[in-house]
C-alpha positions in Angstrom: -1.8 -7.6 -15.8 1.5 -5.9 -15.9 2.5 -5.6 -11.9 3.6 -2.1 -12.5 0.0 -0.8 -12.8 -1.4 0.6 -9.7 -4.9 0.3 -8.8 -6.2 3.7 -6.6 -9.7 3.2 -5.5 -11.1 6.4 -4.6 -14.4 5.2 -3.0 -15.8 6.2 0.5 -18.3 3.4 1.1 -16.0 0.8 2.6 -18.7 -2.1 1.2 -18.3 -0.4 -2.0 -14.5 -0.5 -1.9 -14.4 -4.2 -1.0 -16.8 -5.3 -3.8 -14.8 -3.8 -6.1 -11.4 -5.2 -4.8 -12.9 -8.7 -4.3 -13.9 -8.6 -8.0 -10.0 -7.8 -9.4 -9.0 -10.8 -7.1 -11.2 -12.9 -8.2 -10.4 -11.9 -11.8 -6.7 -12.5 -10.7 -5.2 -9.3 -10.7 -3.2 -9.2 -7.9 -1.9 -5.5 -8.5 -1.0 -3.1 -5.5 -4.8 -1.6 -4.7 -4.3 1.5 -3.2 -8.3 3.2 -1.1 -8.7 6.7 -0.6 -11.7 7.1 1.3 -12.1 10.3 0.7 -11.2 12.8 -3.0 -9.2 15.2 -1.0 -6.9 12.3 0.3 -6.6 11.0 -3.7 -5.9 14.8 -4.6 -3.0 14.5 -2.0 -1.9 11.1 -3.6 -1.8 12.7 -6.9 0.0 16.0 -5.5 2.6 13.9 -3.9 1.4 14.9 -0.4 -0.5 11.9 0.7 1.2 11.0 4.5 0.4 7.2 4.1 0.7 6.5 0.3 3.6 8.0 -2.1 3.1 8.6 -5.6 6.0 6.6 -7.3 7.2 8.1 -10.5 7.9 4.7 -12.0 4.6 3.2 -11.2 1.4 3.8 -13.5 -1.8 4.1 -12.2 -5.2 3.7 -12.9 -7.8 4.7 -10.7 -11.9 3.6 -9.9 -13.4 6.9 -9.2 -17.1 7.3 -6.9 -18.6 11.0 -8.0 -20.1 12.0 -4.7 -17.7 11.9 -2.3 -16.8 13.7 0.8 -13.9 16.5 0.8 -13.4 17.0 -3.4 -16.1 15.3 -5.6 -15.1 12.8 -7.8 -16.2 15.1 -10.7 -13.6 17.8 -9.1 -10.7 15.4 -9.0 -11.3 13.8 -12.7 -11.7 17.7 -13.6 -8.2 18.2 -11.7 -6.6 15.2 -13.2 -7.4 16.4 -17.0 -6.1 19.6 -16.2 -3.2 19.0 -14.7 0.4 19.0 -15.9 2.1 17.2 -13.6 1.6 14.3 -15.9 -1.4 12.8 -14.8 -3.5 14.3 -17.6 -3.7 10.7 -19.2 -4.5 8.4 -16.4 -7.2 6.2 -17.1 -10.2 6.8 -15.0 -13.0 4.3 -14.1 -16.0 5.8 -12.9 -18.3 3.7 -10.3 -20.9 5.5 -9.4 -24.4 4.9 -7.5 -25.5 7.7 -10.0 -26.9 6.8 -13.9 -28.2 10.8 -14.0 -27.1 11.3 -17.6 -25.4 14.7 -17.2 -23.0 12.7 -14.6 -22.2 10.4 -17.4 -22.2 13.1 -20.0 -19.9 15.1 -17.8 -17.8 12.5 -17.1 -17.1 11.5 -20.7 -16.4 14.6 -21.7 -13.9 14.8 -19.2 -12.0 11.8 -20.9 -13.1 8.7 -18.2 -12.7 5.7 -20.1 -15.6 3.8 -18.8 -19.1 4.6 -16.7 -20.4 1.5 -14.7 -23.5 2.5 -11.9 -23.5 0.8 -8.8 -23.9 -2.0 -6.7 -22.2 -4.0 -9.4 -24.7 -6.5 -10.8 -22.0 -8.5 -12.7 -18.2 -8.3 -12.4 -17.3 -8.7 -15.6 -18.7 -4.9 -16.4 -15.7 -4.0 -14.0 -13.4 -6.2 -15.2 -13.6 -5.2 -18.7 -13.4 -1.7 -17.6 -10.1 -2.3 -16.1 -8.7 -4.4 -18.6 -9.2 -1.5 -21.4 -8.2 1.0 -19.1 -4.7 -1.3 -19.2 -4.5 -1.5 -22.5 -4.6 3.0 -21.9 -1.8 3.0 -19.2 
């Protein structure tokens, strides 16, 4: 995977957030994985006013998005991302999500997510697919 891809997780269940990163590095991608535990503190990423992460112009990112988070819901910060012109509009967006409540997934395609996986992760290769489109999007 090209090393200039950024991985954001934005996930607040730290068990959640290592699955997930234990799964790329056991896929081999070695990318930069940048966790927000909370949306507000990816907002701030994305808003270039993130005190421990900085948003580099020459980097692209993708990012693994939980819905029900603390602070901003992931629903608000895809919503935000889509909207936005500060170039963001076409990031690809994973969601993981404990939730399979078919207006969540409705929503969230409509919003322009490029993939949908429900969680605990019952095989990796959901997520690894997932991430490997979303790639092919960056």
């Amino acid at each position: 995977m090209d090393q200039d891809i950024v991985i954001l997780i934005a996930e607040d269940n730290r068990g959640h957030f290592v699955l997930a990163r234990n799964y790329l590095r056991k896929a081999g991608i070695d990318n930069e994985i940048i966790w927000f535990t909370d949306g507000q503190q990816a907002l701030d990423f994305f808003c270039d006013r993130n005190d421990q992460h900085q948003r580099l112009d020459d980097r692209r990112y993708i990012l693994l998005l939980d819905i029900r988070m603390p602070k901003v819901s992931g629903l608000e910060l895809l919503d935000w991302i889509r909207a936005s012109g500060n170039g963001f509009k076409g990031t690809p967006v994973i969601i993981v999500s404990t939730s399979d409540a078919p207006q969540s997934v409705k929503r969230c395609m409509e919003l322009g997510c490029v993939a949908y996986i429900v969680k605990p992760f019952h095989r990796d290769e959901s997520l690894m697919e997932a991430v490997n489109n979303a790639c092919l999007a960056v």
